[in-house]
TORMAR-77228 format. One record per residue: residue in one letter; residue number from 1; x, y, z of N, C-alpha, C in turn. Coordinates in pm, 1 decimal, decimal comma. Layout:
REM TORMAR-77228
lotor; kolvex; n.px; n.py; n.pz; ca.px; ca.py; ca.pz; c.px; c.py; c.pz
A; NUM; X; Y; Z; X; Y; Z; X; Y; Z;
...
END
This chain:
REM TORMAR-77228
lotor; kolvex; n.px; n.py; n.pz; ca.px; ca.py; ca.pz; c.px; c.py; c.pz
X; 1; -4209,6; -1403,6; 592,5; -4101,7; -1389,6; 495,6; -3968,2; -1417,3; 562,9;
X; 2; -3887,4; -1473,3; 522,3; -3757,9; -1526,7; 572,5; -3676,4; -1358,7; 573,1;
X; 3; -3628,3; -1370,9; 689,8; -3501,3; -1294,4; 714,7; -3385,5; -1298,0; 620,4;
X; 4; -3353,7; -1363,6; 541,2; -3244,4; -1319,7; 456,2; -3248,9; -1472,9; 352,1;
X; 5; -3167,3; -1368,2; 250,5; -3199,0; -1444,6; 96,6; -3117,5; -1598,7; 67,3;
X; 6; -3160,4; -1672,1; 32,7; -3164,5; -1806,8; -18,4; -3013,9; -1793,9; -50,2;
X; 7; -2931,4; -1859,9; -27,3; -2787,7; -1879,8; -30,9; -2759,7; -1920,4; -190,7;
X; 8; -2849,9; -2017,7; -246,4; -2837,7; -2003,9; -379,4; -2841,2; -1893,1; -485,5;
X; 9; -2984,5; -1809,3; -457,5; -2938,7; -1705,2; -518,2; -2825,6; -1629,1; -502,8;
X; 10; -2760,5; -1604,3; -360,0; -2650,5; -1557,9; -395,9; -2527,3; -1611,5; -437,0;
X; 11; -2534,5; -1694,6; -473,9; -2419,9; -1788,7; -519,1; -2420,6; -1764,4; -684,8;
X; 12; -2555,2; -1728,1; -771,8; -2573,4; -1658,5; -880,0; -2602,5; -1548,1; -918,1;
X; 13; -2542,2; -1476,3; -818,2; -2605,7; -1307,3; -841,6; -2519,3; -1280,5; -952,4;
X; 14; -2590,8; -1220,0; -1045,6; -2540,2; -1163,8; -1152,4; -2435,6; -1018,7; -1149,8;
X; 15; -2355,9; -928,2; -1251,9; -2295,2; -840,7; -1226,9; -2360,4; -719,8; -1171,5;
X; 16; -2488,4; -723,2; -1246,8; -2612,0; -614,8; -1255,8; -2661,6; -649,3; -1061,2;
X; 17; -2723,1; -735,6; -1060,3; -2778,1; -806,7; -936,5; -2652,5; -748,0; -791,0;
X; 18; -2522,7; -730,6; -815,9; -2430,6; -761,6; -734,7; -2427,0; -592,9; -689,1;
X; 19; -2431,5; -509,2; -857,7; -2429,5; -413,0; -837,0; -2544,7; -307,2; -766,5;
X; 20; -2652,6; -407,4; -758,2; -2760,2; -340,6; -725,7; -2762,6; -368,4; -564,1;
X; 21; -2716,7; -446,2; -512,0; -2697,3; -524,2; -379,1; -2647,0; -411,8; -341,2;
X; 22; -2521,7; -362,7; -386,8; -2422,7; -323,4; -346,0; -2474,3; -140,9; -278,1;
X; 23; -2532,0; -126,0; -380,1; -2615,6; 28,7; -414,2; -2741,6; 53,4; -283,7;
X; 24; -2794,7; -78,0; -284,9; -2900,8; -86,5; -131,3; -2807,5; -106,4; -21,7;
X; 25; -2701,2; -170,2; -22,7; -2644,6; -160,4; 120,9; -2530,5; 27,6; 135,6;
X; 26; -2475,3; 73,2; 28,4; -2441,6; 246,7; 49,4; -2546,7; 327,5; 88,5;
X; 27; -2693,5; 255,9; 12,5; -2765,5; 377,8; 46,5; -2849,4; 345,9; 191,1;
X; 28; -2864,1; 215,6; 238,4; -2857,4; 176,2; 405,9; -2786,3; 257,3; 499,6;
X; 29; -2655,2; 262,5; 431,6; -2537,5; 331,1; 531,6; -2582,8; 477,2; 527,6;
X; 30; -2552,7; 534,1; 411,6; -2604,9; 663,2; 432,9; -2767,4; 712,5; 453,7;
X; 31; -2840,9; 639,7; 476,9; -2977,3; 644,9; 538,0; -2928,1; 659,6; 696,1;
X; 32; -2844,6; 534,4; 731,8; -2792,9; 496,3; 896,7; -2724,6; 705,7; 926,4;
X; 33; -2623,0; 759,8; 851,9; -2588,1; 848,1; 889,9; -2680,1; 924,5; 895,3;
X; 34; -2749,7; 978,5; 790,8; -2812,9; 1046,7; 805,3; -2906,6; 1078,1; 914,8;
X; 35; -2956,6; 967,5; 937,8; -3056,2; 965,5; 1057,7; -2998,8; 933,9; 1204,1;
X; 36; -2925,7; 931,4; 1224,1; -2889,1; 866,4; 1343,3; -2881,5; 755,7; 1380,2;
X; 37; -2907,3; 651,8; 1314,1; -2962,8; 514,7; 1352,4; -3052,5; 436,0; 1328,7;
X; 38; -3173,5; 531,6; 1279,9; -3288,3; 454,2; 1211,2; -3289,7; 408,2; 1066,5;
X; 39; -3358,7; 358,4; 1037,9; -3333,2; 303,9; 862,8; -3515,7; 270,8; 836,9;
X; 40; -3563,1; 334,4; 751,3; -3705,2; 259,8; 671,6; -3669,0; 247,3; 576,1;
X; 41; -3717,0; 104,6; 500,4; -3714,7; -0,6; 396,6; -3753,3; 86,3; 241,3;
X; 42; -3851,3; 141,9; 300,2; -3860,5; 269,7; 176,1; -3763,9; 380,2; 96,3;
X; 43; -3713,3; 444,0; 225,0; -3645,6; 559,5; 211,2; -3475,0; 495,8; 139,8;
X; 44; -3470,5; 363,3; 186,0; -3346,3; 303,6; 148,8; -3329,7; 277,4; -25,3;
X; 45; -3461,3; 262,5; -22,0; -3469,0; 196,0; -173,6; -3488,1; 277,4; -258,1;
X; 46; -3556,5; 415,6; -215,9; -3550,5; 564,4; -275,3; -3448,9; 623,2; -325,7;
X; 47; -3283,5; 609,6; -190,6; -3228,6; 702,4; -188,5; -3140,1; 601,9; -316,5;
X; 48; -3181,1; 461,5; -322,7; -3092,5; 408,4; -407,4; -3125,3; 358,8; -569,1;
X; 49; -3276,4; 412,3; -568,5; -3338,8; 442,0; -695,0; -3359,8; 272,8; -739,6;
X; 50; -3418,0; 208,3; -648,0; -3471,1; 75,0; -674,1; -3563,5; 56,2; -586,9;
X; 51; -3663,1; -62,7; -619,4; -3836,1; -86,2; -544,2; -3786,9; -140,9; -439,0;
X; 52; -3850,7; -124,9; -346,6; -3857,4; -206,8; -221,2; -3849,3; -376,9; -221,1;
X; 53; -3929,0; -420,5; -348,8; -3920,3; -546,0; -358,8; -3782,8; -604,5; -435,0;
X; 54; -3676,0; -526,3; -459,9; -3554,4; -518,3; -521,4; -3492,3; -568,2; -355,4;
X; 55; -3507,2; -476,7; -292,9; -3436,3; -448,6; -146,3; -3501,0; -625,9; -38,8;
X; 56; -3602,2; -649,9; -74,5; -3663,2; -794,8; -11,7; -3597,9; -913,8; -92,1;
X; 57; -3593,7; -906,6; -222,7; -3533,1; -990,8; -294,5; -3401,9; -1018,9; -232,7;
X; 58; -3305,1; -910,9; -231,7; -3161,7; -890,9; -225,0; -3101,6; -947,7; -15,4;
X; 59; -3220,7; -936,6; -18,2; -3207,2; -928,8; 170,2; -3282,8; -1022,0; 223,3;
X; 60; -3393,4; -1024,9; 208,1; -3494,4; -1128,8; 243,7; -3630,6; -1025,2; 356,6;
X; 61; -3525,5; -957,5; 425,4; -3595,5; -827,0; 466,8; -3517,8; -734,8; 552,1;
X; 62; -3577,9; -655,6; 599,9; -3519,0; -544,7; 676,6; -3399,5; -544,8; 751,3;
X; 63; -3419,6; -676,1; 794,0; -3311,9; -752,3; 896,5; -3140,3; -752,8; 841,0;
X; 64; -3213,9; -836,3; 737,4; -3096,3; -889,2; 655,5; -3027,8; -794,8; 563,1;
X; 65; -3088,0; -666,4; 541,1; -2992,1; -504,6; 505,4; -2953,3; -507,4; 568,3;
X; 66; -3004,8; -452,2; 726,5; -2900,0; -437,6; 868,1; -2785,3; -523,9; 896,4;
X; 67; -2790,8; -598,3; 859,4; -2683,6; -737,3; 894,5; -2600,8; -699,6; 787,4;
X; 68; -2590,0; -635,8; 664,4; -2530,7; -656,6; 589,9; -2449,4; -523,2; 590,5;
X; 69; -2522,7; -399,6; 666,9; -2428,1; -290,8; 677,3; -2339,4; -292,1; 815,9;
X; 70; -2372,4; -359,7; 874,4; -2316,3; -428,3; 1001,9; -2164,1; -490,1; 930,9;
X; 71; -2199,4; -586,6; 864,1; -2100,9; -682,5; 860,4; -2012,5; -581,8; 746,3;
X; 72; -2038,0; -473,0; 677,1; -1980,8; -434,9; 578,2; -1874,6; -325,8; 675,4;
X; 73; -1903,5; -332,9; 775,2; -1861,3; -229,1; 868,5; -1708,4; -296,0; 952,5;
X; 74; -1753,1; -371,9; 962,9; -1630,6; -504,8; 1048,8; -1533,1; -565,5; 953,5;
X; 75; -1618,6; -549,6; 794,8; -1477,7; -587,5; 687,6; -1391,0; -497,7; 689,6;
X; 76; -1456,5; -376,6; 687,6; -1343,9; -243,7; 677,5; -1249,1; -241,4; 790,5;
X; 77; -1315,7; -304,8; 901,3; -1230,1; -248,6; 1059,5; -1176,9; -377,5; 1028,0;
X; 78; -1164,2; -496,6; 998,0; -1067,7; -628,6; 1004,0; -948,4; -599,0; 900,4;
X; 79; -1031,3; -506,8; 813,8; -863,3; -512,5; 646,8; -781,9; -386,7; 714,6;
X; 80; -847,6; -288,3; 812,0; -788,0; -194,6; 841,5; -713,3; -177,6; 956,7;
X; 81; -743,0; -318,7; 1042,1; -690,4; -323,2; 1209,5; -582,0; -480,5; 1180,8;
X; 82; -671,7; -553,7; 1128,7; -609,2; -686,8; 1181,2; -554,6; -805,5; 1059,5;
X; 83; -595,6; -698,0; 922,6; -487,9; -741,6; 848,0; -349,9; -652,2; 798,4;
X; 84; -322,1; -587,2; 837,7; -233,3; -487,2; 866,7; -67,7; -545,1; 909,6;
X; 85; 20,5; -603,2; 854,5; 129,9; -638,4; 895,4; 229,8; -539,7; 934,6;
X; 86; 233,7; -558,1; 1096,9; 339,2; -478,6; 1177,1; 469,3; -454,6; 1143,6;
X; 87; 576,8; -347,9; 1143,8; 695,9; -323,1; 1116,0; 782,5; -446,5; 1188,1;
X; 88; 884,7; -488,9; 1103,0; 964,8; -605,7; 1154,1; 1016,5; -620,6; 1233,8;
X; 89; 1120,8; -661,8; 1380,3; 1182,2; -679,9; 1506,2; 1110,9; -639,0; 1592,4;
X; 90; 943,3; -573,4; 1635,8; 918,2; -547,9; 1720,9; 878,6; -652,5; 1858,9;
X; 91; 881,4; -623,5; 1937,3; 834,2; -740,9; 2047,8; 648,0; -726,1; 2032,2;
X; 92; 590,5; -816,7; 2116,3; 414,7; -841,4; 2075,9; 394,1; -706,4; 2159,8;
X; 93; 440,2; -650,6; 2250,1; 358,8; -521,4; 2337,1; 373,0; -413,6; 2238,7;
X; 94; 451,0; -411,6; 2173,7; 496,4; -300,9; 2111,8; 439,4; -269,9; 1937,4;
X; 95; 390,4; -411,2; 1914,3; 279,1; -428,5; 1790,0; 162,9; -422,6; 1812,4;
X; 96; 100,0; -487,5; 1960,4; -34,5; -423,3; 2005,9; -52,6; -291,5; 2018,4;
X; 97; 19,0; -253,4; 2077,2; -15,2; -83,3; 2098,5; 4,3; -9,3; 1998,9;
X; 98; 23,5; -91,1; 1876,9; 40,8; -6,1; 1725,7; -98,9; -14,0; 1645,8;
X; 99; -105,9; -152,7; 1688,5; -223,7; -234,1; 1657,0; -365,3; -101,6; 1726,6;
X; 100; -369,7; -167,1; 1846,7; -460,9; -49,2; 1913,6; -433,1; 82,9; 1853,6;
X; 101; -347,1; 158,5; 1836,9; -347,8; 311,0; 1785,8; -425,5; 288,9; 1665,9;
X; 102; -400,6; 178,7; 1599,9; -479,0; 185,7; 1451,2; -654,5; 150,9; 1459,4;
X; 103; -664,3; 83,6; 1588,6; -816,9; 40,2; 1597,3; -865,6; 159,9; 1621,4;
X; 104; -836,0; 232,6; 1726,9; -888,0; 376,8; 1806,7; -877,3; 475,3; 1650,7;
X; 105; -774,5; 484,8; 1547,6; -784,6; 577,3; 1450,2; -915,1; 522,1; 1350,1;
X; 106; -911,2; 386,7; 1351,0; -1031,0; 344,6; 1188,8; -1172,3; 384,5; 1329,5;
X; 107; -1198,9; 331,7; 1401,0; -1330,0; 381,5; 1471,9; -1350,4; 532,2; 1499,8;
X; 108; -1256,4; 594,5; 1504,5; -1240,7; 731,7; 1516,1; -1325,6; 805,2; 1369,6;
X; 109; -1230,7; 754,8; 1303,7; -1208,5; 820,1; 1166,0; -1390,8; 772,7; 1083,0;
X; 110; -1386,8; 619,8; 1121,4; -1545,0; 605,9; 1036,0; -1669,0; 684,5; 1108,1;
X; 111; -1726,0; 754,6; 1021,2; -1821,9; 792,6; 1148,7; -1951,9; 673,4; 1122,3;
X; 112; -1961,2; 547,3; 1078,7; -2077,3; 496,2; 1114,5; -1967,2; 392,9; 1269,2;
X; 113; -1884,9; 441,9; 1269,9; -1876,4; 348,6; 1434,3; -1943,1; 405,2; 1528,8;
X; 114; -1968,1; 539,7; 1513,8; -2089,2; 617,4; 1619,4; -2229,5; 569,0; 1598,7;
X; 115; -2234,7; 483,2; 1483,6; -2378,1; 409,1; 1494,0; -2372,0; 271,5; 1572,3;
X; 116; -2292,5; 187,3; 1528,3; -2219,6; 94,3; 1543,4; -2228,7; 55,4; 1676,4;
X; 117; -2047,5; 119,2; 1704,2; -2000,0; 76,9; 1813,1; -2057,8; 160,1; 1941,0;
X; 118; -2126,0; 320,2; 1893,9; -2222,3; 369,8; 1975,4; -2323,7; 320,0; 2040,9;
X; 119; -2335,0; 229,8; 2002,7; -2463,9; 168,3; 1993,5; -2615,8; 220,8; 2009,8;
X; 120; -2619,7; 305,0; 1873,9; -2735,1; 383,7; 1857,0; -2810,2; 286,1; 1723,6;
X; 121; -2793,2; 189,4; 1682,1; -2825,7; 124,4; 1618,5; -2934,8; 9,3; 1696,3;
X; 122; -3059,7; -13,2; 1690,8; -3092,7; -81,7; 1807,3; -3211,8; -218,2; 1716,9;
X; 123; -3167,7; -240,6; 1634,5; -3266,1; -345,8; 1506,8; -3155,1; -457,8; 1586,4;
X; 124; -3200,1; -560,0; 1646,6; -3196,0; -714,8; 1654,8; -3082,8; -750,0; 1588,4;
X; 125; -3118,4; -734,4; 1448,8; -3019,6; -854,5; 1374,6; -2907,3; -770,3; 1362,7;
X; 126; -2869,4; -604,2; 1406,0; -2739,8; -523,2; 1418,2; -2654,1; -606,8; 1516,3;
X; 127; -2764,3; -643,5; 1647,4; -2687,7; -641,7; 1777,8; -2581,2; -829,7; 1733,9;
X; 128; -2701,8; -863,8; 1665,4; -2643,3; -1009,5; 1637,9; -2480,3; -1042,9; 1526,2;
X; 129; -2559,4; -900,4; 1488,4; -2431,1; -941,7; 1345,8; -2306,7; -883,4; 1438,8;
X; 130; -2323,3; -764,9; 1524,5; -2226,5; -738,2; 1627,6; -2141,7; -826,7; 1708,7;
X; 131; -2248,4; -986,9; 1795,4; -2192,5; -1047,3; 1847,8; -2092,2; -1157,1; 1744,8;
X; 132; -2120,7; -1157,0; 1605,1; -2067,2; -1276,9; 1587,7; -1947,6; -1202,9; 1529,1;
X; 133; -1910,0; -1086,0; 1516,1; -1764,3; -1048,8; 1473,5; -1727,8; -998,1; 1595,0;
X; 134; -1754,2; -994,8; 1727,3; -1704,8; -987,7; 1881,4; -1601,5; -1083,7; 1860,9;
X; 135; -1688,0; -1213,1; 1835,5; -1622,5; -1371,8; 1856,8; -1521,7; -1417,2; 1741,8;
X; 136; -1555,2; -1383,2; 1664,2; -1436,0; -1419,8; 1585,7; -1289,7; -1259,7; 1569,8;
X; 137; -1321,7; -1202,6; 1665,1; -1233,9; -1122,7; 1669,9; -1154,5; -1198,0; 1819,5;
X; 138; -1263,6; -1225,8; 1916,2; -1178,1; -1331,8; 2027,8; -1088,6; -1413,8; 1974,5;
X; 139; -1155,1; -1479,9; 1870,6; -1055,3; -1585,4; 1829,2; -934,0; -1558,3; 1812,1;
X; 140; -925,7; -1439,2; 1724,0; -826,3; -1392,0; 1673,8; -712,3; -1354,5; 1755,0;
X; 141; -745,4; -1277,2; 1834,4; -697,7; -1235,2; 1947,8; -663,7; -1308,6; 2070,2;
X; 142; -698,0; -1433,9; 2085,9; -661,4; -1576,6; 2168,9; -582,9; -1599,7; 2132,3;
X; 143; -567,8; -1627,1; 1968,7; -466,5; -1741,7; 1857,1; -343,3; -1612,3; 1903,7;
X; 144; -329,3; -1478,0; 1861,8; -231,5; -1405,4; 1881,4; -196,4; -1385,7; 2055,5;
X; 145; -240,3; -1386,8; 2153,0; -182,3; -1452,4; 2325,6; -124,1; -1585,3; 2306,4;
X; 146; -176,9; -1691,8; 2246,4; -116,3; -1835,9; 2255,9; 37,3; -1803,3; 2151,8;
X; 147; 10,9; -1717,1; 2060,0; 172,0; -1682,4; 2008,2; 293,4; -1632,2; 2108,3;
X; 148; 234,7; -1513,3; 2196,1; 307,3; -1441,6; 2245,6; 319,5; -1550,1; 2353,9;
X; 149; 282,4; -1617,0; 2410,5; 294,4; -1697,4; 2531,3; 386,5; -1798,8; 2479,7;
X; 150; 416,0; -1852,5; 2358,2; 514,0; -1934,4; 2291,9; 614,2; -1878,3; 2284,2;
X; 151; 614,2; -1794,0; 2262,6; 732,5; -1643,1; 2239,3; 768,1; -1659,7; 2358,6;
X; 152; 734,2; -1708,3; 2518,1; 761,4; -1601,4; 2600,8; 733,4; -1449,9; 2672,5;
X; 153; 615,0; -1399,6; 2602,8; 622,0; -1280,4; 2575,9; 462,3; -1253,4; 2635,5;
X; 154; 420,2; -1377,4; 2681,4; 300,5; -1327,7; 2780,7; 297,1; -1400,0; 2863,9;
X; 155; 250,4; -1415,6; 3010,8; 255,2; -1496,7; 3109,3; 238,9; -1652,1; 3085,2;
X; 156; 257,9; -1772,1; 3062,8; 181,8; -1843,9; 3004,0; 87,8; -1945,5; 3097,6;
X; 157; 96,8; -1854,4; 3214,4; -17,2; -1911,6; 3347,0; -151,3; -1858,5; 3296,2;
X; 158; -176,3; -1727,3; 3216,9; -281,1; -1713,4; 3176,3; -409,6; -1782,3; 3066,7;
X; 159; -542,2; -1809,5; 3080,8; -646,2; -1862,9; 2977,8; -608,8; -1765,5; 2849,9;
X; 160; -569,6; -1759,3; 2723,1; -577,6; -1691,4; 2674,2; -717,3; -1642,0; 2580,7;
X; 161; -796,2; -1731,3; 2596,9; -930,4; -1711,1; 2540,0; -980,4; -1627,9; 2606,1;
X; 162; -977,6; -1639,9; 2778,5; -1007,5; -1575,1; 2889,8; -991,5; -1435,3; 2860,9;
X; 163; -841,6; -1405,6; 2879,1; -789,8; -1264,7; 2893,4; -843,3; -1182,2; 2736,5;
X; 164; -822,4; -1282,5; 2618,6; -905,6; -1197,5; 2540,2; -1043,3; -1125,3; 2513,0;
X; 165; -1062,9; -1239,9; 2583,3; -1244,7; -1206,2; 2595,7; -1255,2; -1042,6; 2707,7;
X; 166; -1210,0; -1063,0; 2789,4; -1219,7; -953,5; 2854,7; -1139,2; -843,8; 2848,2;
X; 167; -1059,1; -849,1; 2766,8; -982,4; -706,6; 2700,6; -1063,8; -637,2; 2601,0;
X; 168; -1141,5; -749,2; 2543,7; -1202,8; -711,0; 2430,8; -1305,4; -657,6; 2441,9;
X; 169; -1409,8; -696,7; 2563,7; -1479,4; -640,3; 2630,7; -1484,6; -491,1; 2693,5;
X; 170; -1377,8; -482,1; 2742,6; -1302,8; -365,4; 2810,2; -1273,8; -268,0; 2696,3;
X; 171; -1245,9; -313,3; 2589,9; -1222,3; -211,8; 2476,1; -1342,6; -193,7; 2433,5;
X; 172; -1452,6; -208,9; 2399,7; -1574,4; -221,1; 2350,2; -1674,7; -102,1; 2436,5;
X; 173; -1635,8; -145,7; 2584,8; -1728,1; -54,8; 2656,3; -1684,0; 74,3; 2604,9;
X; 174; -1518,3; 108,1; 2648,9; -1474,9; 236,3; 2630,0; -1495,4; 284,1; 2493,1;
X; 175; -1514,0; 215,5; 2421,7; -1499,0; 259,2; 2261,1; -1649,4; 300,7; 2247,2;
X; 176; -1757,7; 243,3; 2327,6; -1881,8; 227,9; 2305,2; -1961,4; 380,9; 2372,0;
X; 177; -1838,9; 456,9; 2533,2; -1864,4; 518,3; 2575,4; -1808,8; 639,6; 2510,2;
X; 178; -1704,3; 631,8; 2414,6; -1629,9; 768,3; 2332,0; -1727,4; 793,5; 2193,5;
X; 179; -1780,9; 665,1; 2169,6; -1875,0; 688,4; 2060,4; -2010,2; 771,5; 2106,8;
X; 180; -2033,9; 739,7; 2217,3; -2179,0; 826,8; 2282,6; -2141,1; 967,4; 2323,8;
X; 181; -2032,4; 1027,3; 2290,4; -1974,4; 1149,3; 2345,8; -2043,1; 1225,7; 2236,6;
X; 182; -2049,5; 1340,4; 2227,9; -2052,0; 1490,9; 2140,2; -1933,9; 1499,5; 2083,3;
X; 183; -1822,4; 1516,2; 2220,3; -1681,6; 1527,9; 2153,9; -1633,1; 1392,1; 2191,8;
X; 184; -1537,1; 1352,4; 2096,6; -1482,6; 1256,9; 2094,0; -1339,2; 1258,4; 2214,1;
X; 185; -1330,6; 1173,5; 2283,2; -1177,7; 1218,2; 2369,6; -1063,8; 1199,9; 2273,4;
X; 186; -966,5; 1271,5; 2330,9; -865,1; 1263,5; 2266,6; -775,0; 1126,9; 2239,6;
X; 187; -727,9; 1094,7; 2082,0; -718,5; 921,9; 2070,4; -596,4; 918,8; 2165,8;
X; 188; -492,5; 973,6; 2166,3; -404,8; 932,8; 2284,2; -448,0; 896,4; 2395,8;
X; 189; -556,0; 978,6; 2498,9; -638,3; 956,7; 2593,8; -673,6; 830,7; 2610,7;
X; 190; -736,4; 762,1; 2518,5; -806,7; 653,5; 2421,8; -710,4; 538,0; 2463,7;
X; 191; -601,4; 595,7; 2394,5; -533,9; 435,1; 2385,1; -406,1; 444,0; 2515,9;
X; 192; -398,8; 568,4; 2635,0; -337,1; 508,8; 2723,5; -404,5; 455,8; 2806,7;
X; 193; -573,5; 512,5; 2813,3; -656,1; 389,3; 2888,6; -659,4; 275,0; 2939,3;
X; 194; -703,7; 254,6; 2769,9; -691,8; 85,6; 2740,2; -593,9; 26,1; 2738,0;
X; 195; -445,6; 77,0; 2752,1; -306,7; 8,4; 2735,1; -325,3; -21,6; 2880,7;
X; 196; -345,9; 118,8; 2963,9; -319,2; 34,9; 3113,7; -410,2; -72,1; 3180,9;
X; 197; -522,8; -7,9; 3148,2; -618,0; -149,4; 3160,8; -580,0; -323,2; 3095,9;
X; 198; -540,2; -284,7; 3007,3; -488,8; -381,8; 2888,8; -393,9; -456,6; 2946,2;
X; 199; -230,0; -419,4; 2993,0; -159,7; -478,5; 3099,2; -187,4; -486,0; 3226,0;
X; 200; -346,5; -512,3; 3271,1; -315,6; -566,2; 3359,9; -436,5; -688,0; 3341,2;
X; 201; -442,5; -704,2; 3229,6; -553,0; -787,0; 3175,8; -488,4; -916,4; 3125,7;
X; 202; -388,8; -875,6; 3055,9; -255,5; -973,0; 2982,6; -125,7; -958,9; 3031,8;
X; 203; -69,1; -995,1; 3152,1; 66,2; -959,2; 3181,3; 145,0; -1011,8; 3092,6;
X; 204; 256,1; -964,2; 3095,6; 359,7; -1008,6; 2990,8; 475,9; -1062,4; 3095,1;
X; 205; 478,7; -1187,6; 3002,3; 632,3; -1316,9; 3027,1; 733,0; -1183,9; 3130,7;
END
């Protein structure tokens, strides 16, 4: 059985169809909380009062739920981190570290980033749907160094694909190691970490 559903059908999912999609991937998530991390195909389709073959239709299979509470997870952290327009006259250090306070609060605040970014989630197509919003968060985060380096405002001897990649990295572990905690460290803690790590990852102009 194919891993995930025919692109046509979803290109005609109906209102009913969209809404029912919608209902298997909440009750995924709250299956994911509930349990810690595990998810059966059954219990999902139970808690959301539709057949299993509703949940294969909509997904293609098991995989392709996971991928979809994955990716439903990274919309929230992209509308909540990185579409977010910064207060006006600030310089770029001074919008990152606003920026960062707001990443460290939405991962804080969701608790499926303790599935997530914990990485207590351990199904294949999680880790995959993980890497491909890594990378287009690099991107993102390259395109914004090649600004600040136009600006002036970051070294412009540096790769900026480079330095993103490994900030981003660097944020990931730590975020990955506060998520595996009991107690969470304190977000200030959090984000003077990664600030100092951070400048010396990206010097500034």
């Amino acid at each position: 059985m194919s891993s995930s559903p025919d692109k046509s059908s979803q290109s005609v999912l109906t209102a009913r169809g969209g809404a029912t999609r919608r209902r298997l991937i909440d009750a995924a998530r709250a299956e994911l909380l509930e349990t810690g991390g595990t998810l059966e195909v059954a219990k999902v389709a139970a808690r959301a009062e539709a057949s299993p073959g509703l949940l294969y239709r909509y997904f293609g299979a098991k995989d392709g739920l996971v991928a979809a509470v994955v990716h439903g997870f990274y919309d929230s952290y992209d509308e909540a981190v990185f579409a977010v327009v910064g207060p006006p006259g600030l310089g770029w250090a001074e919008r990152e570290r606003l920026r960062l306070s707001r990443e460290i609060d939405f991962l804080c605040d969701d608790p499926l980033a303790r599935i997530i970014v914990g990485r207590r989630l351990r199904e294949p197509s999680a880790a995959q749907a993980d890497a491909e919003r890594l990378a287009t968060q690099i991107d993102m985060a390259a395109r914004n160094v090649v600004h600040a380096q136009r600006n002036g405002e970051v070294d412009p001897a540096v790769d900026a694909r480079l330095v993103s990649a490994a900030f981003l990295g660097a944020f990931r572990e730590l975020m990955a190691e506060a998520m595996s905690r009991e107690v969470l460290p304190a977000r200030q803690d959090l984000l003077d970490t990664i600030w100092r790590l951070g400048s010396s990852i990206i010097p500034v102009g």
